[in-house]
C-alpha positions, 0 to 999 in steps of 0.5 A: 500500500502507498503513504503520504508524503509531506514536503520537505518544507511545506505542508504540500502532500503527496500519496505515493502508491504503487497500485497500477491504474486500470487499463481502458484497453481492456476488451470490457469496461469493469463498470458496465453491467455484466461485468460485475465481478471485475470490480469490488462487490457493491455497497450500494447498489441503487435499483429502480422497480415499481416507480421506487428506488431499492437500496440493495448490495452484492452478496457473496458471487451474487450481483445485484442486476438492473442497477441504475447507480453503484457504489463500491471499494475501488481496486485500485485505491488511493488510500486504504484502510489496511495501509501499514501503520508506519510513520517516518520524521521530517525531513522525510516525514510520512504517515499512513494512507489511511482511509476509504476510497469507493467508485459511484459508477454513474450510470448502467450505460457506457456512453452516457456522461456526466453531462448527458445523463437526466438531471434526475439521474443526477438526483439519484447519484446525489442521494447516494453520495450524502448517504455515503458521506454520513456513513464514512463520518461515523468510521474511525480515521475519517476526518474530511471527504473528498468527493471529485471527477476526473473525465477524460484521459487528460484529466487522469481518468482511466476509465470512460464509463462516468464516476464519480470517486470519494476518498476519504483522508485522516486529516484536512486537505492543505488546500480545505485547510487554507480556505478554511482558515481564510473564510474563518479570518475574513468572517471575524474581520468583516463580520460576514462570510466571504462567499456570501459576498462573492455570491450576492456580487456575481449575482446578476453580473458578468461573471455569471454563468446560470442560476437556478431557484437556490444556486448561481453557477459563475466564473470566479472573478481570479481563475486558475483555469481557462472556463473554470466555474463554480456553483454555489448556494446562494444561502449561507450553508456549511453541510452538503449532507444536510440539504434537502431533497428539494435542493439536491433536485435543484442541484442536480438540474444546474449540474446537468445544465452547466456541464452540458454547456461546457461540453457543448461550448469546448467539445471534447474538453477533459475537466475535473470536477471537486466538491469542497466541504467542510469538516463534518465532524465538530471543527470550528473552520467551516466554509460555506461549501460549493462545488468547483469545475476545472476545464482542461483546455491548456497545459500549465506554464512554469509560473504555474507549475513553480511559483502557483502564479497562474497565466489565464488567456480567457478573461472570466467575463468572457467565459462566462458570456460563451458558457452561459449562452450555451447553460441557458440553452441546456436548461431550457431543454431540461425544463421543457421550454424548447 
């Protein structure tokens, strides 16, 4: 199994593992039906029967068949929780890769995508993610989830077939952990939370990309990435696993609308996608969560890749404009207006 490896200086860590990531070549994707056993069993296996969703698992060889999403261990994990229990000091410091790593396989169809299937599919996938988020809250060893998608092969994905991977870490992310401390500073400071302001000022404004009844998709007014966006809820709220059926609804419909945009708007574009949370469990450094899209379009230069200063040759009111002329266009499709 692989560890985490601290910088000599910085609070920079990297998990160094020695799993060999799958192969696409293989004549059979491991994640379509049929071909249950080339993957872990499931932990979730989401049926829809008689207008009801059933919550069943894999038993021992017998697969549960006619899923529409499923949840298991991935093969090839980033963390686990039989890693060796070894920890090494500083200046070459390591610790465990503790923890959880399972694979939502998206859909039963190889050919859809993230940003062609139903938004009440996505509805589903959402479910299952919070189900799957409370449950690792309560495991020992478990202090932050990470809930991301790679797609396409330039965005390190190794497998077409849409995904979504949830790892879990024994501490806080570096870059959760600033943000966090940021916010925290900030909301002391000026007394309101910073992404409050940033949602009541991209409001309506030419960064916005779309918004629904509770979410507002914009480009951020600093962006790492060419397209890069961000959806968030437009109330202040600290707990993804805690939102109601009637936003994940509404999440799920900006998701589909915005993601179909894009890959509307740059065909074929590789993009990863993150969820940023707070700690569930008791932290006084909460952040206000929201989900971030990084589109894939150009490879980083050495002020990115040495300093962390980045180049961006698309303005965001300009990416805005291209992206949101195409979400409106997902959306009313959705919702039935064309």
């Amino acid at each position: 199994m692989g560890s985490m490896r601290k910088d000599y200086v910085s609070e920079r860590f990297v998990i160094v593992s020695q799993n060999e990531e799958q192969n696409e070549e293989s004549k059979k994707c491991p994640f379509c039906p049929g071909n249950e056993s080339m993957t872990n069993p499931s932990l979730l296996s989401l049926v829809a029967k008689d207008g009801m969703l059933q919550r069943l698992q894999d038993s021992e060889d017998n697969y549960v068949k006619d899923w529409t999403v499923r949840v298991f261990e991935s093969k090839v994990p980033a963390v686990s929780v039989s890693a060796e229990n070894s920890y090494s000091d500083r200046p070459l410091y390591s610790e465990p890769a503790y923890g959880y790593h399972y694979v939502v396989v998206a859909s039963e169809r190889h050919k859809d995508s993230l940003s062609t299937i139903s938004s009440e599919q996505w509805s589903n996938i959402l479910v299952v993610i919070q189900d799957r988020l409370r449950w690792l809250y309560t495991q020992r060893g478990v202090t932050y989830v990470s809930i991301y998608i790679n797609h396409g092969k330039d965005a390190g994905s190794a497998v077409s077939h849409p995904h979504i991977n949830m790892v879990t870490f024994s501490t806080i992310p570096p870059l959760i952990e600033q943000e966090a401390e940021a916010s925290h500073r900030i909301v002391n400071e000026k007394g309101a939370c910073p992404l409050c302001q940033t949602v009541n000022t991209e409001t309506g404004g030419p960064r916005q990309v779309l918004q629904t009844e509770g979410f507002l998709a914009f480009c951020p007014w600093a962006p790492s990435y060419p397209y890069e966006f961000w959806i968030c809820p437009k109330k202040h709220t600290t707990s993804f696993s805690k939102i109601t059926q009637k936003e994940i609804n509404d999440l799920s419909l900006i998701l589909r609308a915005t993601l179909g945009g894009l890959t509307t708007s740059l065909k074929n574009v590789s993009y990863n996608l993150a969820f940023h949370l707070s700690p569930e469990k008791k932290n006084s450094r909460q952040i206000h969560w929201h989900i971030e899209v990084y589109p894939l379009t150009a490879a980083w230069s050495g002020l990115e890749r040495g300093y962390g200063i980045f180049l961006n040759s698309i303005p965001p009111e300009k990416a805005a404009e291209q992206l949101g002329a195409a979400c409106r266009k997902e959306l009313a499709g959705l919702v039935g207006i064309i």
